[in-house]
C-alpha positions as CSV (number, residue, x, y, z in Angstrom):
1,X,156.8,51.8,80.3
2,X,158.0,54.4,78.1
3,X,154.7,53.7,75.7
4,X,152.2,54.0,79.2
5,X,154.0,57.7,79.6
6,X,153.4,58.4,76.0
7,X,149.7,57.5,76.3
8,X,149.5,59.7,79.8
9,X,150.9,62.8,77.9
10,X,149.1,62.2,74.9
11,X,146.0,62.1,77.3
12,X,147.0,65.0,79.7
13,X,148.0,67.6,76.3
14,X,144.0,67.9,75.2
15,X,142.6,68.3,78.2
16,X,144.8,71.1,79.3
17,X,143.9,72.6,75.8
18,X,140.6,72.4,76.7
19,X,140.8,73.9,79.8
20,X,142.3,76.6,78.7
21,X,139.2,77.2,76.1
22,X,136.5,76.6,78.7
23,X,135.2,79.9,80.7
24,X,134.3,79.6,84.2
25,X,131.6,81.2,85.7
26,X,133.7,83.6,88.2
27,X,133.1,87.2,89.0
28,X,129.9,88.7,89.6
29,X,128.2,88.9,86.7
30,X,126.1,91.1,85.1
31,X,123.5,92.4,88.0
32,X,120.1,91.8,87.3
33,X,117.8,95.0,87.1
34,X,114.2,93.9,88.9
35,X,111.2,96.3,88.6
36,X,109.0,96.9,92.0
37,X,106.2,94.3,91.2
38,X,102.8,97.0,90.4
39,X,100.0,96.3,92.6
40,X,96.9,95.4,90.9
41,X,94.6,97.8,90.6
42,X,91.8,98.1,93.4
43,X,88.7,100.2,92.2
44,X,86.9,99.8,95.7
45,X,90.4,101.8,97.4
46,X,88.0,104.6,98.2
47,X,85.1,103.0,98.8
48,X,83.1,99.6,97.9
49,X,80.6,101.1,95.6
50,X,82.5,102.8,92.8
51,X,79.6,103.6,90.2
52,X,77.7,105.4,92.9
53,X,74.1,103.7,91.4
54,X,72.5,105.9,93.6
55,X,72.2,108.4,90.8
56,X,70.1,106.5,88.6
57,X,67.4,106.2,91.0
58,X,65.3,109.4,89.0
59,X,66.5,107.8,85.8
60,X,62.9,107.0,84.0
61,X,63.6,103.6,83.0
62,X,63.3,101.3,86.4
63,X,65.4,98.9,85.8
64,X,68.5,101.0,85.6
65,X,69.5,100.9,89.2
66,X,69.6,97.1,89.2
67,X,71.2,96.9,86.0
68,X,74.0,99.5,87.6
69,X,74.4,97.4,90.2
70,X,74.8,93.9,88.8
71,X,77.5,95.5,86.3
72,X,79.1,97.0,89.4
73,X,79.0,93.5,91.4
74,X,80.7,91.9,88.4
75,X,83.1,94.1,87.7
76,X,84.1,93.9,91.6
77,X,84.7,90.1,91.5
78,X,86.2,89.8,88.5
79,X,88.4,92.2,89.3
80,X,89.3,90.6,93.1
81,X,89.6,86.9,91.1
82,X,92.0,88.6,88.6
83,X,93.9,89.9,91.8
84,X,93.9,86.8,93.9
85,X,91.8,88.5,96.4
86,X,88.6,87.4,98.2
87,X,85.2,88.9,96.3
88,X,82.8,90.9,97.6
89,X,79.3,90.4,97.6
90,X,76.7,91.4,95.0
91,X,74.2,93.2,97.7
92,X,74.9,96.0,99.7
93,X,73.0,96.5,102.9
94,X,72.8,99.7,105.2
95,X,74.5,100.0,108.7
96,X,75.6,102.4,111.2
97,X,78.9,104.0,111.2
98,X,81.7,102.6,113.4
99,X,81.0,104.3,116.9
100,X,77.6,105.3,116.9
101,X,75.4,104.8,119.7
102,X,73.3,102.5,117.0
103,X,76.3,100.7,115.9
104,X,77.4,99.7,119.7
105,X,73.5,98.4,120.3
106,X,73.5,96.7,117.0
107,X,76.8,95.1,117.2
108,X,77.5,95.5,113.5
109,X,78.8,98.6,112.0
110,X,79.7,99.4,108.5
111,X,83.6,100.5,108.2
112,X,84.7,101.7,104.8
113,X,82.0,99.9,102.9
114,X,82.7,96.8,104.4
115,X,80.3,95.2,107.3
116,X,82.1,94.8,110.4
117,X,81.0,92.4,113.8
118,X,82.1,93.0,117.4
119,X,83.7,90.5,118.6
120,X,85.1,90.6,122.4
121,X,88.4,91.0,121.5
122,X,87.6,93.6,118.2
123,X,86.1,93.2,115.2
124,X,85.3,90.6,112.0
125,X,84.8,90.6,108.6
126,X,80.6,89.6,107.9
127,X,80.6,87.2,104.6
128,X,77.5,87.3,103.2
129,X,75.1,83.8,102.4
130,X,75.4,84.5,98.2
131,X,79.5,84.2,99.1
132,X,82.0,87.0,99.6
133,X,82.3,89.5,102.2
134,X,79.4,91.9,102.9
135,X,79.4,95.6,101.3
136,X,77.7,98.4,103.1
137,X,76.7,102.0,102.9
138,X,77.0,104.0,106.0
139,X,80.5,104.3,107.2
């Protein structure tokens, strides 16, 4: 008996040694510092056509309005698939403003460079057949 005690206190003195060595993870802790995730950037925030190709139209080679444009169209979707965002098309069509008479006989009405259907109930986005949603000039 007397060598079973002397076996539980031989067994019972390390362990409370190392327990006294061991840290617990109490207290609060140092506070973690997180940053407001940044937003990526959106080039078409002002409108969907941001290298205005318009202005190349007197330029003497003829080619430089399409070129303009293709670069821009690029640009757009890469930048939306870097964003996790849908793309928008590569053409750009011209509608009516939202409200015009034109607009309300048409039923589709361009609203901040994107092409806009009535529905009954409001309004939907127009996808266009090449993929993406439709850009416009007009609104």
């Amino acid at each position: 008996m007397r060598g079973f005690l002397a076996f539980i206190f031989l067994m019972m003195v390390p362990a409370a040694c190392l327990a006294q060595t061991t840290r617990t993870a109490t207290g609060g802790g140092v506070p973690r510092v997180r940053g407001v995730p940044v937003p990526a950037y959106n080039s078409m925030s002002k409108g969907t056509t941001p290298f205005h190709c318009e202005q190349w139209r007197g330029h003497p080679h003829p080619g430089m309005v399409g070129f303009c444009e293709s670069v821009e169209a690029s640009t757009l979707q890469g930048e939306a698939r870097r964003a996790g965002r849908p793309g928008p098309s590569t053409e750009v069509i011209d509608l009516p403003p939202l409200g015009s008479s034109e607009a309300k006989q048409l039923g589709y009405s361009c609203v901040g460079g994107q092409a806009m259907r009535k529905l009954k109930n409001g309004y939907a986005q127009v996808m266009s057949k090449s993929g993406g949603w439709l850009r416009c000039r007009g609104g």
